[in-house]
SERO-4910 file (N, C-alpha, C, O; in steps of 0.05 Angstrom, whole numbers):
BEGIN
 pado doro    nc1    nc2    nc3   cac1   cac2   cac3    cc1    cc2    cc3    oc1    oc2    oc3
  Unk    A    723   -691   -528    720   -691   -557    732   -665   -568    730   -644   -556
  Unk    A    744   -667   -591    759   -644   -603    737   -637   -626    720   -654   -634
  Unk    A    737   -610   -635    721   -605   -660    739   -590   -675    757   -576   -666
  Unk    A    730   -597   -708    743   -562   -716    725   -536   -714    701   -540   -718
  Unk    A    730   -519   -711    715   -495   -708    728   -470   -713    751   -465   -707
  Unk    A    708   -452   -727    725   -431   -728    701   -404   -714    676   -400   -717
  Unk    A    729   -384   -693    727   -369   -681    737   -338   -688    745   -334   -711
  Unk    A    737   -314   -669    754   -292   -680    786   -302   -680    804   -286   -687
  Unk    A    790   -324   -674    816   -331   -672    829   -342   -697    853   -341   -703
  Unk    A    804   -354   -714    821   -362   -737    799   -406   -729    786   -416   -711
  Unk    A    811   -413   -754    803   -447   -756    822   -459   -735    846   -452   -735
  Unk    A    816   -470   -724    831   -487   -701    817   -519   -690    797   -529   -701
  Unk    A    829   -528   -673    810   -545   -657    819   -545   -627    841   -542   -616
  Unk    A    801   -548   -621    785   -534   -594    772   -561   -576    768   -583   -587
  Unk    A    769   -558   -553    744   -575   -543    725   -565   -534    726   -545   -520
  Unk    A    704   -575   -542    680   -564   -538    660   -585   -519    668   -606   -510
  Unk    A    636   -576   -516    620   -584   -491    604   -597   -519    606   -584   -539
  Unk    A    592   -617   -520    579   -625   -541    547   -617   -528    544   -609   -505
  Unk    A    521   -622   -551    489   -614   -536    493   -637   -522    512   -652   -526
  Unk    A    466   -644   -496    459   -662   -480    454   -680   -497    456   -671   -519
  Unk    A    449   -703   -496    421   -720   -518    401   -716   -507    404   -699   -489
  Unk    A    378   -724   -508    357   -703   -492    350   -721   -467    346   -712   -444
  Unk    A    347   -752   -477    355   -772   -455    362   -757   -433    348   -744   -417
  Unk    A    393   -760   -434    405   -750   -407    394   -725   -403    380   -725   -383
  Unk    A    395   -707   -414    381   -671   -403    349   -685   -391    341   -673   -371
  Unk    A    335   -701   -397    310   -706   -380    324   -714   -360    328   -698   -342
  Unk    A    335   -744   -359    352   -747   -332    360   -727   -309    351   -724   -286
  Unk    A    378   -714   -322    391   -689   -308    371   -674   -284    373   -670   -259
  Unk    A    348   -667   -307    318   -654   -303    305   -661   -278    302   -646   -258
  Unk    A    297   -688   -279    284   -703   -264    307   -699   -235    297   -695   -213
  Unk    A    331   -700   -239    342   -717   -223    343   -681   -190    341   -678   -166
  Unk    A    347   -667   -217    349   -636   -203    326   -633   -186    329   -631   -162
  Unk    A    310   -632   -194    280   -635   -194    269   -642   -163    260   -632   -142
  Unk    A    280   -673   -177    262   -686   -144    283   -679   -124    283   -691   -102
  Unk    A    302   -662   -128    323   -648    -97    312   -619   -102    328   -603    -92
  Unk    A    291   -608   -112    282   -590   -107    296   -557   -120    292   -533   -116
  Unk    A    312   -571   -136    320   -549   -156    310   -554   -183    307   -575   -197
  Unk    A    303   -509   -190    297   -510   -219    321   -514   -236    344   -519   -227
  Unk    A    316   -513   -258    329   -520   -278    322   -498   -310    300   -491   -320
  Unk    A    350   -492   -317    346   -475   -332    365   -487   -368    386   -497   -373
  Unk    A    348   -480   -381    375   -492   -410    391   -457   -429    381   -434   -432
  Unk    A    409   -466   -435    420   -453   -455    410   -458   -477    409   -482   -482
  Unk    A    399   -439   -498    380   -442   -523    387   -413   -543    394   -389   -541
  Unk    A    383   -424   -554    381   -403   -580    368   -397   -602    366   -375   -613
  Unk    A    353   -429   -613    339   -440   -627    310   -448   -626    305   -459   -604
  Unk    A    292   -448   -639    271   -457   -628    271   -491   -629    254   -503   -616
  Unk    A    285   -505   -643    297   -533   -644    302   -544   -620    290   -565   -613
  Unk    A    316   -534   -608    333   -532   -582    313   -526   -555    309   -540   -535
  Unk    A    306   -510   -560    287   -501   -547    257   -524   -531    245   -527   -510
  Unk    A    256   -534   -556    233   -546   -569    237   -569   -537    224   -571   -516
  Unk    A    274   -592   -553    280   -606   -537    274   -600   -503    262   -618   -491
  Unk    A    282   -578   -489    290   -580   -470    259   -577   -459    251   -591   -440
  Unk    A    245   -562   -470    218   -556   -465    214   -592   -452    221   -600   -430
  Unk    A    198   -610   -476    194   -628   -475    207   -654   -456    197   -676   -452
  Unk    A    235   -642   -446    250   -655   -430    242   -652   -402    252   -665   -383
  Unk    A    220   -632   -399    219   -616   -380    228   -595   -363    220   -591   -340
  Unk    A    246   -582   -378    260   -556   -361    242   -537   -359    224   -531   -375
  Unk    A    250   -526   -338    230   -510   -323    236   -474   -334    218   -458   -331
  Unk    A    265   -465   -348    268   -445   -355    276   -437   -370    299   -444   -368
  Unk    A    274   -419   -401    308   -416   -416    312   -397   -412    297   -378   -408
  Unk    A    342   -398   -410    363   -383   -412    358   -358   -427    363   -335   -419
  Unk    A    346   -364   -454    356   -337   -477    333   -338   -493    318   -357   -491
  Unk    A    328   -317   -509    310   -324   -523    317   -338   -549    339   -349   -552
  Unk    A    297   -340   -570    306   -350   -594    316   -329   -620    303   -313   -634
  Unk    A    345   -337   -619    358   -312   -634    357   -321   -657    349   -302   -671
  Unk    A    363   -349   -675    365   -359   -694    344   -356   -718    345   -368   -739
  Unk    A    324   -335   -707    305   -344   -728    272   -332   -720    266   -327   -697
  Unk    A    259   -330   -737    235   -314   -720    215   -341   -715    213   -361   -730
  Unk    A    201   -337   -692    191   -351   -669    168   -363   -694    164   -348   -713
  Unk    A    157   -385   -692    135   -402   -707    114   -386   -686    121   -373   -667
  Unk    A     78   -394   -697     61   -389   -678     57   -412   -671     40   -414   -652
  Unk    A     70   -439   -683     61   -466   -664     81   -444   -629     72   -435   -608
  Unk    A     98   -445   -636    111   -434   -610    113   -427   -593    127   -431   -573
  Unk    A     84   -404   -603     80   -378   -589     61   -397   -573     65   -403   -549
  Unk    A     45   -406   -585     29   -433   -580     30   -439   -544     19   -436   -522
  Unk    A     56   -454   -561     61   -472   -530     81   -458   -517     96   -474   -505
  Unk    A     87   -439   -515     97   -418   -485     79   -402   -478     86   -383   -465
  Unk    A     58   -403   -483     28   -400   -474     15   -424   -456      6   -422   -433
  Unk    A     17   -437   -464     11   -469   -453     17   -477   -434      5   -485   -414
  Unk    A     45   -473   -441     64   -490   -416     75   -469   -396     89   -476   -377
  Unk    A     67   -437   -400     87   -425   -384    105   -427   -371    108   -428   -347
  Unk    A    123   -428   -391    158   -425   -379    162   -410   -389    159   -408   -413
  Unk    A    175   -389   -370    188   -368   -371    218   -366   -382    236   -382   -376
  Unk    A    221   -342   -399    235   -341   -422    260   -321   -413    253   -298   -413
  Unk    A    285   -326   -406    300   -295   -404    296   -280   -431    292   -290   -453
  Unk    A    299   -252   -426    304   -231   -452    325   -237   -460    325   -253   -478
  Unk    A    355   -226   -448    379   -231   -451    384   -212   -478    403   -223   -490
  Unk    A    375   -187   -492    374   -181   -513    397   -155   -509    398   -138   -526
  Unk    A    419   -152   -479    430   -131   -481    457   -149   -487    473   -136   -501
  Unk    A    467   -180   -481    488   -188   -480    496   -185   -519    517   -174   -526
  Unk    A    480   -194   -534    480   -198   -556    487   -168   -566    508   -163   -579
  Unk    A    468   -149   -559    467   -123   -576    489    -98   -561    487    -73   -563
  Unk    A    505   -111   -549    527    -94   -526    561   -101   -548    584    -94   -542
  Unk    A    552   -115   -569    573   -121   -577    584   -109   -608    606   -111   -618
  Unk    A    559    -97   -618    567    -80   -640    554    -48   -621    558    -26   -632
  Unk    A    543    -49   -603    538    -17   -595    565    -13   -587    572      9   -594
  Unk    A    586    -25   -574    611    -19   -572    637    -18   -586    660    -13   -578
  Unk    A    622    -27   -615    642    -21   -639    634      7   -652    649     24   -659
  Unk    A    603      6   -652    597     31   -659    595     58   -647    600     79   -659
  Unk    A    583     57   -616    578     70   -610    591     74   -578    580     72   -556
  Unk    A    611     77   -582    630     77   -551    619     97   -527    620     91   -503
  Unk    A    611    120   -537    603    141   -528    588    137   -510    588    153   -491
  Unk    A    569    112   -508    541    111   -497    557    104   -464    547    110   -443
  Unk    A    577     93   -466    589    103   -434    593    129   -419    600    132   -396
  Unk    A    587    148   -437    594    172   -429    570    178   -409    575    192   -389
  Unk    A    545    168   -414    520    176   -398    530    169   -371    548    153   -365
  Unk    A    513    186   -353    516    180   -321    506    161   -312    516    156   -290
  Unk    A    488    147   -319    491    115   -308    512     98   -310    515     80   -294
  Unk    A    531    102   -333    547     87   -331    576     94   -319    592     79   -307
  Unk    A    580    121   -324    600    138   -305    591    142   -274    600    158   -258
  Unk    A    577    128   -270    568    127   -234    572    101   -226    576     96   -202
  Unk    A    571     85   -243    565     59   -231    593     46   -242    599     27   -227
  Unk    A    614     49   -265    634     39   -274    660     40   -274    668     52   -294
  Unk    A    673     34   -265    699     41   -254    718     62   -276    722     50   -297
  Unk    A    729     86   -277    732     96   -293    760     83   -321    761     88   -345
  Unk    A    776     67   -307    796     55   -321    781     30   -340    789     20   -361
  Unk    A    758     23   -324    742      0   -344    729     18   -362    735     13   -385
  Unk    A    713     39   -359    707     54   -380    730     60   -402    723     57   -425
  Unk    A    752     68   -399    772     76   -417    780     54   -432    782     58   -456
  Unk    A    784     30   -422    785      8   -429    762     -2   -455    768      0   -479
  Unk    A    739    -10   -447    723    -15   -469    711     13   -481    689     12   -493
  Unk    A    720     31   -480    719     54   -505    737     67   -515    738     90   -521
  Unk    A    765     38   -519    784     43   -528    791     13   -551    782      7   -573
  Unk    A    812     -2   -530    815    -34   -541    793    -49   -544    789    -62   -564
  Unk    A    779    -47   -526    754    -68   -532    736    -61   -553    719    -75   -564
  Unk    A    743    -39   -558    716    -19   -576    721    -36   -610    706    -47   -626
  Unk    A    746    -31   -609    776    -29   -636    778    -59   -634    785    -69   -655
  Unk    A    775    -74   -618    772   -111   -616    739   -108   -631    739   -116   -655
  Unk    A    719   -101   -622    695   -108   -635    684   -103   -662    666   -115   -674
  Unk    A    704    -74   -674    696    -74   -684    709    -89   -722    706    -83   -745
  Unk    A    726   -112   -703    741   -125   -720    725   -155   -725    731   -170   -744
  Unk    A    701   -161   -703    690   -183   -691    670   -191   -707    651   -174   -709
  Unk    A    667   -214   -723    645   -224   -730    630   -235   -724    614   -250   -736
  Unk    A    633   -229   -702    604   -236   -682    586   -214   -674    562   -216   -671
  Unk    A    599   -195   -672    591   -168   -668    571   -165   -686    551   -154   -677
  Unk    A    569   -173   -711    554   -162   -725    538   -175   -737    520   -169   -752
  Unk    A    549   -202   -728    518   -218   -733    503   -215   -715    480   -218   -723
  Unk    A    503   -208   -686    498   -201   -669    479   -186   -670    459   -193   -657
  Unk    A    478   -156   -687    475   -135   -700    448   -144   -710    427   -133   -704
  Unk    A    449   -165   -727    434   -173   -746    408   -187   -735    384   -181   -739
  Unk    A    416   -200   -724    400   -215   -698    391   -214   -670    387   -234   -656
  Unk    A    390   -183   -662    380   -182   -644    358   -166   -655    341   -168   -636
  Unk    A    348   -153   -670    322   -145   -678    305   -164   -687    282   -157   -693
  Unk    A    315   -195   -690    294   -218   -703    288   -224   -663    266   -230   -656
  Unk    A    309   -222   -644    297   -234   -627    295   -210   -601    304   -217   -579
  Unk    A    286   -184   -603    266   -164   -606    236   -176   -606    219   -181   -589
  Unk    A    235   -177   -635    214   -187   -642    193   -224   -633    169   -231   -635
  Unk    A    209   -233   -627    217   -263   -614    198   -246   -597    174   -241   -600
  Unk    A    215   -238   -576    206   -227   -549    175   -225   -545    158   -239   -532
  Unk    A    174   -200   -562    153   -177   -562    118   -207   -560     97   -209   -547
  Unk    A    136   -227   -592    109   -243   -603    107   -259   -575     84   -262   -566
  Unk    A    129   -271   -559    112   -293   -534    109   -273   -519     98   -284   -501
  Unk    A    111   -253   -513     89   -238   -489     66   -226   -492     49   -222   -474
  Unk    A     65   -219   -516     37   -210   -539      6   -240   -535    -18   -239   -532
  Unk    A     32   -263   -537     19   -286   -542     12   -299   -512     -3   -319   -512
  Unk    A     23   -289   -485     13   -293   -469     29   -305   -459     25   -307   -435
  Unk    A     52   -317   -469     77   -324   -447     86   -314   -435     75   -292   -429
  Unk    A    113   -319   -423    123   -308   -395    150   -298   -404    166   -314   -413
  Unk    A    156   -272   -404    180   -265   -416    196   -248   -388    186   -227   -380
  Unk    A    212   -256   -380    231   -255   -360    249   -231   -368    251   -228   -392
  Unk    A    268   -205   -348    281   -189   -354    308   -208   -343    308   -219   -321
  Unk    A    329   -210   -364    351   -216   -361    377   -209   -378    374   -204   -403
  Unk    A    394   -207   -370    414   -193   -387    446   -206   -391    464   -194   -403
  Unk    A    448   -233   -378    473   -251   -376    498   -235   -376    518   -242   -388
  Unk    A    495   -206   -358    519   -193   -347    505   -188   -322    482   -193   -313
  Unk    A    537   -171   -309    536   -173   -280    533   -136   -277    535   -128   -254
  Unk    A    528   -116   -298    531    -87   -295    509    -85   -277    497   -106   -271
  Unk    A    501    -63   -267    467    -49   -269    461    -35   -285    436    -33   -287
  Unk    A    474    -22   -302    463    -11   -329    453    -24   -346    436    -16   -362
  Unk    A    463    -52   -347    448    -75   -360    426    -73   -358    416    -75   -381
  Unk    A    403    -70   -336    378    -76   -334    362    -56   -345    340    -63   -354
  Unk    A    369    -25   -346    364     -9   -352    374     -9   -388    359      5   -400
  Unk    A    392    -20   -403    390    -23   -426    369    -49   -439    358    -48   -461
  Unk    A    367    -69   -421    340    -86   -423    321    -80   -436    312    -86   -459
  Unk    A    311    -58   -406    282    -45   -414    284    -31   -442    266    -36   -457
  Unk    A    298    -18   -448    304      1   -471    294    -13   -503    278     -7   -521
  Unk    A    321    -38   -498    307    -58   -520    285    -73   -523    271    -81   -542
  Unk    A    282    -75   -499    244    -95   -501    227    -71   -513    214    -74   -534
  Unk    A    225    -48   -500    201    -25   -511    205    -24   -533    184    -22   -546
  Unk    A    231    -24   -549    240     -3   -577    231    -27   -590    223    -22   -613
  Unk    A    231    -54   -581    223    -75   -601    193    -81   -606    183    -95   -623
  Unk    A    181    -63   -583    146    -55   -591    137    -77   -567    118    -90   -574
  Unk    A    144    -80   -550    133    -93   -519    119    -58   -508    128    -36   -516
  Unk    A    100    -61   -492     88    -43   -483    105    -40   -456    115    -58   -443
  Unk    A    106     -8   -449    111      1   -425    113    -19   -397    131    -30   -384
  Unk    A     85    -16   -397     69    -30   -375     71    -59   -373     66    -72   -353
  Unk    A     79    -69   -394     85   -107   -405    119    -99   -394    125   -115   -376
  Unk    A    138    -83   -400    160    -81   -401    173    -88   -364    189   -104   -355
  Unk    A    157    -67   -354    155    -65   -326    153    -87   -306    165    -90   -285
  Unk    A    130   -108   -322    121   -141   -310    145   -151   -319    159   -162   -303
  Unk    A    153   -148   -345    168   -173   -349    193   -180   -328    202   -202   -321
  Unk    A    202   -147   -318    233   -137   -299    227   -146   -272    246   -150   -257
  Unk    A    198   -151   -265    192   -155   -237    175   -179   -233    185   -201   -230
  Unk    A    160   -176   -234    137   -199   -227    145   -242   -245    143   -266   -240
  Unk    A    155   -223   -268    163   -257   -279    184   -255   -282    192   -268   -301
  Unk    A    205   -240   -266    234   -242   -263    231   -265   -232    247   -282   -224
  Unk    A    204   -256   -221    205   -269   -190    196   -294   -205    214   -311   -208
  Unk    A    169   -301   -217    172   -327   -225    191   -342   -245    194   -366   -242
  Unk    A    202   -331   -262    231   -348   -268    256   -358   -247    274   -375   -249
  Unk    A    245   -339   -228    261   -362   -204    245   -373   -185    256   -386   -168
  Unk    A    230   -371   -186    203   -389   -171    199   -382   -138    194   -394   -117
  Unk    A    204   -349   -148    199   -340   -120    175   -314   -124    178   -292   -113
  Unk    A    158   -319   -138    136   -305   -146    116   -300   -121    100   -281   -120
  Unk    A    119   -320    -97    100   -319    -72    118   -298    -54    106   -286    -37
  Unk    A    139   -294    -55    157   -277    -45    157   -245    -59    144   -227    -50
  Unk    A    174   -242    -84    181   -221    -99    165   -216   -120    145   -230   -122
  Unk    A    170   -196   -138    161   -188   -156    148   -168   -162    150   -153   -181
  Unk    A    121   -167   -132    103   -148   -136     93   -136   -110     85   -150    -91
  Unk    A     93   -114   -109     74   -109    -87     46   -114    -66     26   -100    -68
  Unk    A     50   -134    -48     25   -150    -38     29   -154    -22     53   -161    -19
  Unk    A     12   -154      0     11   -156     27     13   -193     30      2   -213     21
  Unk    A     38   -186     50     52   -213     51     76   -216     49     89   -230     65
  Unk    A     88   -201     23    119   -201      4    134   -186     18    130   -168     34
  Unk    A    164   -201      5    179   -178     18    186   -147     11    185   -145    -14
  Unk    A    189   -133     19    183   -103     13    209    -99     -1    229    -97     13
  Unk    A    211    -98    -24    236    -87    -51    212    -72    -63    191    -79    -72
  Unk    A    225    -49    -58    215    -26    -77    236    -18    -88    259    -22    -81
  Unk    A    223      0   -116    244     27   -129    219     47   -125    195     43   -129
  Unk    A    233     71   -116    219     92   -124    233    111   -139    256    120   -134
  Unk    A    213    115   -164    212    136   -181    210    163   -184    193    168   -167
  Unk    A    218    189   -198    208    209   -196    188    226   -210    178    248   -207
  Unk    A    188    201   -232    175    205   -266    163    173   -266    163    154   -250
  Unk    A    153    180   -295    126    151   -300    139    145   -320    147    162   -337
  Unk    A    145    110   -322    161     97   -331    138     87   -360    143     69   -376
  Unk    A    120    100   -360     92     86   -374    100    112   -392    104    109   -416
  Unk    A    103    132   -382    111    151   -410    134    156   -422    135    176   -437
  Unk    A    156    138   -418    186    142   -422    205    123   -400    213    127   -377
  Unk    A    207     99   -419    223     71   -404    238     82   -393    232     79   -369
  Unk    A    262    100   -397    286    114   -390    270    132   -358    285    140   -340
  Unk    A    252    135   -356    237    148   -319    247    130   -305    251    138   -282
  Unk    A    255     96   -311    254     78   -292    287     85   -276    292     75   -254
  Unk    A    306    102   -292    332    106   -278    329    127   -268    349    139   -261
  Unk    A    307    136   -265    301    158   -247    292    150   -216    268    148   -210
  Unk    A    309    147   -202    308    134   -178    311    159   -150    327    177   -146
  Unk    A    289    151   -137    300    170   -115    297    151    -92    310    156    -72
  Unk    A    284    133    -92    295    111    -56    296     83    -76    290     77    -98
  Unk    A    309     70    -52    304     42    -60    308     25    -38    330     27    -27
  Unk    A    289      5    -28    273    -10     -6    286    -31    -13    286    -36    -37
  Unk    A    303    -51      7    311    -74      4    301    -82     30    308    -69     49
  Unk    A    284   -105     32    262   -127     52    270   -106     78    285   -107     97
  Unk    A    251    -85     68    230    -56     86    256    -35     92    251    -16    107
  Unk    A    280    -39     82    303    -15     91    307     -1     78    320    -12     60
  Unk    A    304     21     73    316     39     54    350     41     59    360     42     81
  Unk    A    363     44     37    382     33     27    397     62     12    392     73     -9
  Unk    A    422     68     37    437     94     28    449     89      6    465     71      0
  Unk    A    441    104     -5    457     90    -33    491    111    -37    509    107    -53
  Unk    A    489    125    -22    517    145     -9    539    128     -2    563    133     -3
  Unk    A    525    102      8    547     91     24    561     62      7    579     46     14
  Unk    A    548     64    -13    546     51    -29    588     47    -48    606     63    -45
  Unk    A    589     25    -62    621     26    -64    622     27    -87    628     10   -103
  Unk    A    610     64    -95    608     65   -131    625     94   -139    631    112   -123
  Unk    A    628     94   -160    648    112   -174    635    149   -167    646    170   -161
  Unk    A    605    140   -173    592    166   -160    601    183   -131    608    206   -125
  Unk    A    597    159   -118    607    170    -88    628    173    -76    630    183    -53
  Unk    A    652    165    -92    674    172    -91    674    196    -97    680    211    -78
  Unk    A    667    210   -124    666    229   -131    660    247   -113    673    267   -114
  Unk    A    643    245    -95    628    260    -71    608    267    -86    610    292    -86
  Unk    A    586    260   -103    552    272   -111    544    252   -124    559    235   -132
  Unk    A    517    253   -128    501    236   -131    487    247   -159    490    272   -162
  Unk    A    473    232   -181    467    242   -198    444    223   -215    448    199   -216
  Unk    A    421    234   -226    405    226   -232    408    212   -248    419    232   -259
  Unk    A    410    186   -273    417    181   -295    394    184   -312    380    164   -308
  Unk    A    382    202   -334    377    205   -349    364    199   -374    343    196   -386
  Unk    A    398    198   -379    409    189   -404    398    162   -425    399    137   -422
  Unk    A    386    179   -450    379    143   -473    403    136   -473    409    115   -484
***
């Protein structure tokens, strides 16, 4: 199917993926299902949302950016617990890099980023975004779904840490936006671990510390309950009971030859 649509490219026509009808997305559902896979939807809407819920999908994707969350809503992701990704750095990574290029300069991201990709998006990509009108609706709408967030975990749903990139600074900009959007410390912390394990439905395994699980730790050097930004304060880290050189690791830091704390808001 062809549509018209318009993009940063200008009015064109395009092909596009049309929505499921919800029919088939139950189908799909079911069909995933009884072979023993979850199932997750792409959402943005609480409309949308609404559908896949009722179709039975087991996860979304994103939160609801379109609009601030109803309390029928809050309601029923209380109810039904399904767990929600945050996803609130992919959206808000796209005018912080029109506006604010600099924020690569911190040592989390100069440790972990290849230095020609840094030059790169705090140059062309910067000067592409900040031409993008997406960027800034973007802008506009990630403090309504901030707030999204904050109300289904307040309300007792399951709000998942996710970020639909592949960085590690991503997770650490996560946390940053869930707190600043008024999610508590200690709520912020569950959401990255414990219902990151049940959004993939390995909560009897991961998540949390319990005799039984597999042993993934971070250790800290500072309290992440008095300043989200303690959590990149890392001094070991335990992968199923190993500690894990992080020296040997294939990152821009250790090339460098030193190791360095990241900090940095």
């Amino acid at each position: 199917m062809l549509k018209l649509t318009y993009d940063e490219h200008g009015w064109g026509t395009r092909p596009r993926i049309t929505l499921l009808p919800v029919p088939l997305m139950t189908h799909i559902i079911q069909h995933y299902n009884e072979h023993g896979i979850r199932t997750t939807a792409h959402i943005s809407s609480e409309t949308r949302a609404l559908e896949a819920i009722f179709a039975g999908i087991d996860t979304l994707a994103h939160p609801i950016i379109q609009g601030p969350v109803s309390d029928n809503f809050v309601r029923l992701m209380k109810a039904k617990q399904i767990p929600e990704a945050s996803t609130l750095t992919v959206g808000e990574n796209y005018s912080r890099l029109a506006e604010h290029p600099e924020f690569l300069d911190q040592p989390l991201y100069r440790d972990t980023i290849e230095p020609d990709e840094i030059a790169h998006l705090q140059t062309s990509e910067s000067a592409k975004q900040k031409e993008n009108r997406w960027a800034w609706w973007m802008k506009v709408m990630t403090p309504v779904a901030q707030d999204n967030v904050k109300k289904i975990n307040a309300g007792g749903g399951i709000m998942a840490l996710g970020t639909d990139t592949s960085e590690g600074p991503a997770v650490h900009r996560e946390l940053e936006l869930i707190t600043s959007g008024g999610v508590p410390p200690l709520d912020a912390i569950r959401i990255a671990t414990l219902n990151s394990a049940i959004f993939l439905g390995r909560e009897r395994d991961l998540g949390s510390i319990e005799d039984g699980k597999i042993a993934d730790l971070v250790l800290l050097e500072a309290n992440p309950l008095d300043d989200i930004n303690n959590a990149k304060r890392i001094v070991m880290v335990v992968k199923n009971g190993e500690i894990i050189d992080r020296g040997k690791l294939d990152l821009p830091v250790n090339r460098r030859g030193s190791h360095s704390n990241s900090h940095s808001n």
